[in-house]
C-alpha positions as CSV (number, residue, x, y, z in Angstrom):
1,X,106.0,81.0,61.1
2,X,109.1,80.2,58.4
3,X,110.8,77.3,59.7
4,X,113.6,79.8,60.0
5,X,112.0,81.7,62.6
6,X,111.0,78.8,63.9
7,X,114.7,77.4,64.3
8,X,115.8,80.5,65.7
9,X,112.9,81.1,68.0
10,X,113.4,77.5,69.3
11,X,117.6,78.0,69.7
12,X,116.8,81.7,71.6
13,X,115.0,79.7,73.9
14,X,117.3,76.9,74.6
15,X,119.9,78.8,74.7
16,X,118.6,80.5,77.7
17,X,120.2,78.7,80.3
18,X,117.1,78.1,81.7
19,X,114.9,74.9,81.9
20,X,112.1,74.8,79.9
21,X,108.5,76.5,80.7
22,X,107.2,73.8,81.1
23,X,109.5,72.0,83.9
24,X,109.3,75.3,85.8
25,X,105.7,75.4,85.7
26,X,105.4,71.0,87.1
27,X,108.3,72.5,89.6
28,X,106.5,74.9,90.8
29,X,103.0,73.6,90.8
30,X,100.4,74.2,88.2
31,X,99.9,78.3,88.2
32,X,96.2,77.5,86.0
33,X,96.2,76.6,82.4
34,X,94.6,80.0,81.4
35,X,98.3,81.7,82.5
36,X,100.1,79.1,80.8
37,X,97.7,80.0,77.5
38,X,98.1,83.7,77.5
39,X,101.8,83.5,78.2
40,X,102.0,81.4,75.1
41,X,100.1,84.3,73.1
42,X,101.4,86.5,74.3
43,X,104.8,85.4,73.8
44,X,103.7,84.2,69.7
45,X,102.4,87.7,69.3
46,X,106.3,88.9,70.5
47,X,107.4,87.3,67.7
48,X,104.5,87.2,65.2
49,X,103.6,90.6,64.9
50,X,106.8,91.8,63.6
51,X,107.6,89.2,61.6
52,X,104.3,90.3,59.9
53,X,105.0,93.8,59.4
54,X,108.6,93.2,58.3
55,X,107.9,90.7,55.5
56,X,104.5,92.4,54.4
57,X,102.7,89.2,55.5
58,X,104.7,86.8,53.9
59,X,105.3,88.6,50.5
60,X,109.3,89.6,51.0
61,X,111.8,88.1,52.8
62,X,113.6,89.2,56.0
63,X,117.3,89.4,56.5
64,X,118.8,86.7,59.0
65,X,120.0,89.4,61.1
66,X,116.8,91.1,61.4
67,X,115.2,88.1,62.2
68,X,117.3,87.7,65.0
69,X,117.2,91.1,66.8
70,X,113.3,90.2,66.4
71,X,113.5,87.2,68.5
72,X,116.3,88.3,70.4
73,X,113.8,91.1,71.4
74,X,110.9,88.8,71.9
75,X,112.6,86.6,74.1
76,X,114.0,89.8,76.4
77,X,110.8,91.0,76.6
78,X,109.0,88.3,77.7
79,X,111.2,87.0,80.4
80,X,111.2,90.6,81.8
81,X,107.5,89.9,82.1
82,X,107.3,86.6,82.8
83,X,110.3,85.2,84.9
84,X,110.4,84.5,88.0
């Protein structure tokens, strides 16, 4: 992941208003380590995969905008899976 992506990835996520994963997860008591794992693929496949496809693995770059909608899009979809 560009350290672009990686910037916005991280500001989409605490920009969320809500604490991180991982205080909600000590809060709430440990839900398993396997969850925690897949949840984390999961969500880096959100974002990976079309990252990928967009910039032909690596070999063009991607608008700032389009990265955004990306992890704007990531970040929806993974909350609406994953939130309590």
């Amino acid at each position: 992941m560009s350290s672009a992506t990686f910037a916005l990835s991280d500001h989409a996520r605490t920009s969320s208003g809500r604490p991180p994963a991982g205080r909600r997860h000590q809060e709430a008591g440990d839900r398993g380590r396997r969850a925690r794992v897949a949840a984390a693929e999961q969500f880096s496949a959100l974002l990976g995969a079309p990252l990928d496809e967009r910039t032909r693995l690596g070999t063009r770059d991607v608008p700032e905008d389009e990265v955004r909608a990306v992890v704007t899009a990531a970040v929806a979809t993974f909350l609406a899976a994953f939130a309590p």
